[in-house]
C-alpha positions in Angstrom: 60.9 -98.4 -180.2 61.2 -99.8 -176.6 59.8 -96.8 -175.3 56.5 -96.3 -177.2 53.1 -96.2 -174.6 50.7 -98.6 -175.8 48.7 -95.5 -177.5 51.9 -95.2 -179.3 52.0 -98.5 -179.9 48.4 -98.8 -181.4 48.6 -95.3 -183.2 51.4 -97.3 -185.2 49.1 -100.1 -186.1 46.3 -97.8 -186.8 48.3 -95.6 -189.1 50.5 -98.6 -190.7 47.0 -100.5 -191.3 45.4 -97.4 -192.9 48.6 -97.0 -195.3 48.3 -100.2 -196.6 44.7 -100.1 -197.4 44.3 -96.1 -198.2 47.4 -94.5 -198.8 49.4 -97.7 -200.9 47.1 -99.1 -203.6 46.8 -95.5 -204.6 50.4 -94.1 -204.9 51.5 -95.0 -208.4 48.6 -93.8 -210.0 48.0 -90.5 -208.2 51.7 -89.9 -208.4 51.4 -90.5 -212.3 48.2 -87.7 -212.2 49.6 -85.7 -209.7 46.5 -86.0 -207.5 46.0 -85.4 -204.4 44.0 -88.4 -202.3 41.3 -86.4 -200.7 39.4 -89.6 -199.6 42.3 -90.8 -197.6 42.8 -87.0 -196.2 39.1 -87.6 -194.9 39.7 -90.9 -193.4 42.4 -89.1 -191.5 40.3 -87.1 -190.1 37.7 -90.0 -189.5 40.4 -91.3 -187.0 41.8 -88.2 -185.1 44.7 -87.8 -186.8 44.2 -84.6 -188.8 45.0 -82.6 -184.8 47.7 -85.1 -183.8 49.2 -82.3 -181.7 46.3 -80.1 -180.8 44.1 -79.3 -178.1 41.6 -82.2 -177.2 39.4 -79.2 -176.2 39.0 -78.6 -180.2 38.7 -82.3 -181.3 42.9 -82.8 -181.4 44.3 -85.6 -179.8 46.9 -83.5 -178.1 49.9 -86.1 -178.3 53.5 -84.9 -179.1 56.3 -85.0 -181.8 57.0 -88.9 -181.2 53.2 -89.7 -181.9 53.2 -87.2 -184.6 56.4 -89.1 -186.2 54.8 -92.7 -186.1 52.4 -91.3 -187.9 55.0 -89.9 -191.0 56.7 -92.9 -190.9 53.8 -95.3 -191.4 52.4 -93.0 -193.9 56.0 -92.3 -195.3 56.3 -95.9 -196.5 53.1 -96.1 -198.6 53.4 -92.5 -200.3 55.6 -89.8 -198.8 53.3 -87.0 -200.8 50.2 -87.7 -199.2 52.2 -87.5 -195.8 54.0 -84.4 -197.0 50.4 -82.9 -197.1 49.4 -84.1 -193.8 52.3 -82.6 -192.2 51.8 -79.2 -194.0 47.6 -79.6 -192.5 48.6 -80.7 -189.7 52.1 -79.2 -188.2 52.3 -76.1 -190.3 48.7 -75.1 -189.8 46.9 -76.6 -187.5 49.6 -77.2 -184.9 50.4 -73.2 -185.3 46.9 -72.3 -184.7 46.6 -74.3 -181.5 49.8 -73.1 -180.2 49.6 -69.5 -181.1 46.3 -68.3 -182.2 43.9 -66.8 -179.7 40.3 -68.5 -178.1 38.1 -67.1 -180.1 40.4 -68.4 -183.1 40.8 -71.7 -182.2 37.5 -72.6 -181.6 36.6 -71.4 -185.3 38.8 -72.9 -187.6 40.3 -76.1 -185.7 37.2 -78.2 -185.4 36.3 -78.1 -188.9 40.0 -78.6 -190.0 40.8 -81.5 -187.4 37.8 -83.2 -189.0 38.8 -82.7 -192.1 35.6 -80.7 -193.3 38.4 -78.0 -194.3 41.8 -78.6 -195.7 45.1 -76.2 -193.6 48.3 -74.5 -195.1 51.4 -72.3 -194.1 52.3 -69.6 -196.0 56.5 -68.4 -195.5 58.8 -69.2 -198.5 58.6 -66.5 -201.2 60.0 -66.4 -204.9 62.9 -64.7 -203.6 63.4 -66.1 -199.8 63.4 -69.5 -199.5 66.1 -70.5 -196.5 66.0 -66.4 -195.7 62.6 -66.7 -194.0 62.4 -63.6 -191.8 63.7 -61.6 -194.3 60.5 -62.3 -196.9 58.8 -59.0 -198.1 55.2 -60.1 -197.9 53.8 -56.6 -196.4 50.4 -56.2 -194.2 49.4 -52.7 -193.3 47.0 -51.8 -191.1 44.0 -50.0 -192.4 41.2 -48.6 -190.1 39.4 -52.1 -188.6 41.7 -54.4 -190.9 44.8 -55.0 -192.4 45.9 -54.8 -196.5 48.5 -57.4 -197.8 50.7 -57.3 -200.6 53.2 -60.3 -201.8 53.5 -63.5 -203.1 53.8 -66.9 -201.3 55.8 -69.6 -203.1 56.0 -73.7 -202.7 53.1 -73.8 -200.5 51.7 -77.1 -200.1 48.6 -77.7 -200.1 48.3 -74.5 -201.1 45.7 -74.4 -204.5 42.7 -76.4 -202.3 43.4 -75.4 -198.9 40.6 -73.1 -196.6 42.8 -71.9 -194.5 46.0 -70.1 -195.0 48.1 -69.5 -191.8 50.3 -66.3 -193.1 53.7 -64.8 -192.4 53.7 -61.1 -193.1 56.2 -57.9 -192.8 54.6 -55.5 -190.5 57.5 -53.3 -189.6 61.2 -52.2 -191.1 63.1 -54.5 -188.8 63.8 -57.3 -190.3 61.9 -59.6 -187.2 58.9 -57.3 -187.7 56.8 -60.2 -188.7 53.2 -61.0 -187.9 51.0 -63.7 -188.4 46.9 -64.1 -190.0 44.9 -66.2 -190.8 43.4 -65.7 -194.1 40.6 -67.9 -195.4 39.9 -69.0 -199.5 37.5 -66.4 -200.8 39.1 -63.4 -199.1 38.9 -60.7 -201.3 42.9 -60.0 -203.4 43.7 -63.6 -202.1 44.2 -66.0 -204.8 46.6 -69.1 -206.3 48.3 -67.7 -208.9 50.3 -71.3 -210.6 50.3 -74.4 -209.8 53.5 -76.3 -209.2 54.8 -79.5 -211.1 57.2 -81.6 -209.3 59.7 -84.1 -210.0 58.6 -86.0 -206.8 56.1 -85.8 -204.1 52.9 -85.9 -207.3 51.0 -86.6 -204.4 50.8 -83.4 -202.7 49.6 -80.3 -204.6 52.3 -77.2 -203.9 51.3 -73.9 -205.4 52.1 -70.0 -205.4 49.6 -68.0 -203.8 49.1 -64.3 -204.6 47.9 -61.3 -202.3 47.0 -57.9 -204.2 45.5 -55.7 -202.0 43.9 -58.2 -199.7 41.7 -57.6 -197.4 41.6 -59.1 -193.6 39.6 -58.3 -190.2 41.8 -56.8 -187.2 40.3 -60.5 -186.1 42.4 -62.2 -188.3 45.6 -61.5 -186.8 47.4 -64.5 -184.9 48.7 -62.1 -181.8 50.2 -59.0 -181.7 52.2 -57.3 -184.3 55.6 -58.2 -184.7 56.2 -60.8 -182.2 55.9 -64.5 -185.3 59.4 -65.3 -185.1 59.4 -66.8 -182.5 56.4 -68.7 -183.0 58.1 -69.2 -186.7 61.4 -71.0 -185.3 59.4 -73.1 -182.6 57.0 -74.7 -185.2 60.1 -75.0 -187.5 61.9 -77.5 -184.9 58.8 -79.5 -184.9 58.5 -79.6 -188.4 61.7 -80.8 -188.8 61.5 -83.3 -186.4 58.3 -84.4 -188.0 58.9 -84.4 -191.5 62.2 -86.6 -190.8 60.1 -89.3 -190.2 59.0 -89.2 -194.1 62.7 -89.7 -194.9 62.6 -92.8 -192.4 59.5 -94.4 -193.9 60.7 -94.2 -197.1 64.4 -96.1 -196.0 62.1 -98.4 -194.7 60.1 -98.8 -197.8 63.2 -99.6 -199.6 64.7 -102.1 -197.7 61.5 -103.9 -197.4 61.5 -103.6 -201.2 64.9 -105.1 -201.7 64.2 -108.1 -199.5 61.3 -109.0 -201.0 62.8 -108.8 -204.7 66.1 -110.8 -203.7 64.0 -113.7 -201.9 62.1 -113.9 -205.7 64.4 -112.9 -208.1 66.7 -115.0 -210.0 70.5 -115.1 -211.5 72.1 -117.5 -212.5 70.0 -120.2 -211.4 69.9 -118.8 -207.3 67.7 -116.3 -205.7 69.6 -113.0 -205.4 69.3 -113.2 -201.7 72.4 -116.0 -202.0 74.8 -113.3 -203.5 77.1 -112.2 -200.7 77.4 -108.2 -202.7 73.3 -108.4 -202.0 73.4 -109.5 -198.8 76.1 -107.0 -197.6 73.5 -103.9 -199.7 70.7 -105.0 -198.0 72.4 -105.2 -194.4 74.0 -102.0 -194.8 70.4 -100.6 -196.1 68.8 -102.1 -192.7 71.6 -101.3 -190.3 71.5 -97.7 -192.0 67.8 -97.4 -191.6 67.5 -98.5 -187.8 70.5 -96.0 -187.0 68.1 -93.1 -188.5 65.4 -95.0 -186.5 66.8 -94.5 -183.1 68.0 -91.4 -184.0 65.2 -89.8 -184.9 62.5 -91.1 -182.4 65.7 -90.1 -179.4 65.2 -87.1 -180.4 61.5 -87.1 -180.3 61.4 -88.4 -176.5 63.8 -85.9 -175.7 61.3 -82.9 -177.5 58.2 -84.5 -175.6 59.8 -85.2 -172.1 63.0 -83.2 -171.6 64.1 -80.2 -173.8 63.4 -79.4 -177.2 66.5 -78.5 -179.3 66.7 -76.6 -182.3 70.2 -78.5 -182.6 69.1 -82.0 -182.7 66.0 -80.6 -184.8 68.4 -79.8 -187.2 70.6 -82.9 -187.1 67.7 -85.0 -187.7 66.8 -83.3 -190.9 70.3 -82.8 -191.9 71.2 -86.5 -191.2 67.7 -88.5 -192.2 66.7 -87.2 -195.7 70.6 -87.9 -196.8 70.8 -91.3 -195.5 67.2 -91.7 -197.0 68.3 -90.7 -200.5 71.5 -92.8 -200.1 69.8 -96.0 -199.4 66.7 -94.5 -202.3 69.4 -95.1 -204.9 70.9 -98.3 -203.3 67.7 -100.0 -203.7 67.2 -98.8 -207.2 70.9 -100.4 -208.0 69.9 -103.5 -206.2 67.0 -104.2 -208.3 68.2 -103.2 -211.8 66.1 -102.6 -214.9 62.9 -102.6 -212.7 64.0 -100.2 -209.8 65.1 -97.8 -212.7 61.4 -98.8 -214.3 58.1 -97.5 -212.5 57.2 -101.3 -212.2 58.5 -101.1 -208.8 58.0 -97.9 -206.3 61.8 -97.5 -205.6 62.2 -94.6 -208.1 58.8 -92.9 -207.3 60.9 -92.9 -203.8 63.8 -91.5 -204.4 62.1 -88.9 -206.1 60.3 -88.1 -203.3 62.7 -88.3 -201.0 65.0 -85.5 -202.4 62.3 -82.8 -201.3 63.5 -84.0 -197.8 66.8 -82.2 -198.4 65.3 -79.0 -199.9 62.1 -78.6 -197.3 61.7 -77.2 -194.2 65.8 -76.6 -194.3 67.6 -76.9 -197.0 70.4 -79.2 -196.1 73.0 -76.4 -196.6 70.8 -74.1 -193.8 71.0 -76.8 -191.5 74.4 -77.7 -191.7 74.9 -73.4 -190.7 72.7 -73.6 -187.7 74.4 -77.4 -186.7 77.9 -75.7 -187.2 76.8 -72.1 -185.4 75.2 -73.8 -182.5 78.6 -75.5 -182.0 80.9 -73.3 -182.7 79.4 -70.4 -180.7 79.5 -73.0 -177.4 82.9 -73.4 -178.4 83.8 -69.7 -178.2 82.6 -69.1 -175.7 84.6 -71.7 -173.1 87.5 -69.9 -175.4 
């Protein structure tokens, strides 16, 4: 984009050089295991990237959503679940600690998960409130010098090998009476109680994580009591600013896909790139992909320079992950037999890609807060 700094600039080589080499050859096959590719987390953290966002103070790089979207794109393209695993480490945990937790906090758990020494998740959705966030039942009392929690957390990424566990809690009967800890692997009633097979994103390990009686330090809570959700819907815009840029890498993925195969494959004695019905695909495909693009990384400079916007936040992960799956299943058309086949990665795309419309938002949730924001603007000039 014209207005990327030159750290912007050479973040984007850095992270599209690393896809290639770390994240790429890897895909199919970990996707076929559904393994997660712990050597390439580590060489993320090798370059800086684990604390994109956070505090320099800590060992973050402390850079904003545009820098943190480069980075999903570039990793997007090579394989969205290893980027989907990133983002969970490093926007749903450690960008949450650095924003919210306190001193103390931050300066034990961010260095060793910026480095990569320890692996971050988010706890929220539960098996009965996925979109309805704040009205999950997840309960922490308080109990002398601690707290006890009871509940179940459900679709957590990274979730079955992660350290550290930032946690949304009920602590109250209103239904905003939420409060934030951060509970570490080994705390005693804390455990992964399934593991979670996916149709797409193989890559990144999601499980259900259980909490009978557990046990936590009055040190463990992440402020005071009752005040997360507004911590919650700040981290959420971010998120789905962020995780947008999965959906762009992979649009990008596939039209680099489909111009390859129709400059080498043959019909009827031409290369496919001849036929005008692939030609108009493929510039529809490109067009479609730079509008998401501009959108997406507009939005971004606004976030880091101007306002952030829960609206556009929404827009952008209403918008992206659609047109993303749209163009998923042109490229598969386009290229026949072998982008129905696992020959070629078009299908291992598209399969990833439809988490975009499910996570962080469902499609339907954003499409309420697009049409509330608007509507309620509208009523009141009314």
């Amino acid at each position: 984009m014209w207005f990327f700094t030159a750290e912007e600039k050479e973040l984007q080589k850095t992270c599209r050089d690393f896809a290639k080499t770390e994240l790429a050859p890897m895909a199919e096959k970990l996707d076929t295991q559904e393994k997660f590719n712990l050597k390439a987390f580590k060489g993320m953290g090798e370059l800086g990237l684990l604390g994109i966002t956070a505090d320099p103070e800590y060992g973050g790089a402390g850079l904003g959503a545009t820098a943190a979207t480069i980075v999903m794109e570039e990793f997007g393209k090579a394989d969205p679940g290893s980027t989907l695993s990133y983002l969970a480490h490093s926007i749903l945990c450690v960008n949450n600690i650095d924003k919210n937790a306190s001193a103390e906090q931050k300066a034990k758990y961010l260095p060793k998960l910026i480095t990569g020494e320890h692996i971050g998740c988010m706890g929220m959705s539960e098996p009965g409130y996925g979109s309805d966030a704040v009205g999950m039942q997840t309960k922490a009392v308080k109990e002398g010098d601690g707290y006890t929690i009871n509940g179940a957390k459900m679709w957590i990424t990274n979730g079955n090998m992660a350290d550290v566990t930032y946690l949304y809690t009920r602590t109250g009967s209103g239904k905003k009476d939420l409060t934030t800890f951060i509970v570490e692997k080994g705390a005693p009633g804390f455990s992964v109680s399934k593991e979670i097979h996916k149709m797409g994103m193989r890559t990144s390990p999601t499980a259900e994580l259980a909490f009978q009686n557990c046990k936590v330090p009055l040190s463990a809570r992440v402020g005071a009591e009752g005040d997360s959700v507004s911590h919650m819907m700040k981290n959420l815009e971010l998120e789905r600013i962020t995780i947008a840029g999965i959906s762009l890498g992979i649009a990008q993925a596939c039209v680099d896909q489909c111009v390859k195969y129709a400059g080498e494959r043959k019909q009827f004695g031409k290369n496919l790139a001849h036929f005008q019905m692939i030609q108009k695909m493929i510039a529809e495909m490109a067009t479609e992909t730079e509008t998401m693009r501009r959108l997406l990384y507009t939005v971004c400079y606004e976030y880091d320079h101007f306002e952030k916007s829960n609206l556009h936040a929404s827009m952008v992960k209403l918008q992206l992950p659609k047109m993303a799956t749209k163009i998923a299943l042109d490229a598969i058309q386009l290229l026949g037999g072998y982008g129905y086949s696992r020959e070629f990665p078009v299908e291992r795309l598209m399969r990833d890609n439809k988490l975009m419309e499910i996570g962080a938002g469902t499609n339907e949730v954003m499409i309420m807060i697009i049409a509330k924001t608007l509507l309620s603007e509208a009523l009141k000039d009314s």
